[in-house]
C-alpha positions, 0 to 999 in steps of 0.5 A: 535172156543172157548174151551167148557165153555169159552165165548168170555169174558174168553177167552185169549186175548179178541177181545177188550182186550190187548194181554200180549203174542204179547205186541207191535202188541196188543198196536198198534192194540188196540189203531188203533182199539179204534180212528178208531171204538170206538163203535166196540171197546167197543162192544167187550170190555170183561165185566168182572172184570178181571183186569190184561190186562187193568192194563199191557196195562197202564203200557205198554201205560207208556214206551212211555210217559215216552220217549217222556216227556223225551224229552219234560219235562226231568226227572222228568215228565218222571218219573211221567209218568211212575209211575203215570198211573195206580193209577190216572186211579183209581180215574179217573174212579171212577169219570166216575163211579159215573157219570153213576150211575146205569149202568149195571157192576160194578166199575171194568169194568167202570175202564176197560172202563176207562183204554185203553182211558187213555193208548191212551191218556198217549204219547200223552199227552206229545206232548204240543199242542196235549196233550189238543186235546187228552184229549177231545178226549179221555175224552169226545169222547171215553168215552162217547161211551164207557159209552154208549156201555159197561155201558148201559146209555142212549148217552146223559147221557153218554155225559154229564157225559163224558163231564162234567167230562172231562172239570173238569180234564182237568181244574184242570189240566191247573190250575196245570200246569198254576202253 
């Protein structure tokens, strides 16, 4: 039972939100949680601008990409996982932001909603074949219904931004590693 003046948005550890307290069982449940029933997932999303337990589960969602592009990539990728998450997922969601233009919340929790995708996709996108599948998934499926549930656009609006956007960063990032 919640405290007098909190709300299921304020109190510690959302039914969405990633527990700084239980760091591992939080990870596993969340991400178990977001492939399993997405749409639940960002019903209970917190919709408030708070950005501390999205940016923690980044930077939490980096330690195992930064072991498995260790041992997929070596050193200097593994590096880049681990420092790159947080700010990439910046511009990533203004991206996704500007793609739902005219949504109910602001920016903050457009990047909320970008953020726990991003941190399921950031180990998998180590494992070479399976980097590109979850990518989609994450960009084009989780997205999509985390554009639709937490912003309040219409599906197919969330599809098409969710689909288009996903295919222009998944482009840009096979013509990078093409390279």
């Amino acid at each position: 039972m919640a405290k007098r003046g909190y709300t299921r948005d304020t109190i510690r550890g959302g039914a969405s939100d990633w527990d700084v307290s239980r760091p591992f069982s939080s990870y596993l449940r969340m991400l178990g949680g977001l492939v399993a029933h997405p749409v639940r997932f960002f019903e209970v999303l917190p919709r408030v601008p708070d950005v501390r337990a999205p940016a923690l589960f980044l930077v939490f969602s980096g330690l195992p990409a930064t072991a498995l592009w260790f041992l997929f990539g070596g050193l200097y990728p593994a590096l880049a996982a681990l420092l790159v998450p947080l700010p990439l997922s910046l511009p990533v969601a203004g991206l996704y932001h500007l793609g739902s233009i005219g949504g109910r919340y602001g920016y903050l929790v457009t990047w909320r909603t970008v953020a726990y995708p991003f941190g399921f996709y950031l180990p998998l996108s180590a494992v070479p074949v399976a980097r590109w599948v979850a990518a989609v998934y994450a960009g084009a499926v989780l997205l999509g219904v985390g554009l639709a549930t937490v912003r309040e656009i219409g599906v197919a609006r969330a599809a098409l931004a969710s689909v288009t956007i996903t295919a222009l960063l998944v482009l840009a990032a096979y013509l990078l590693v093409a390279r």
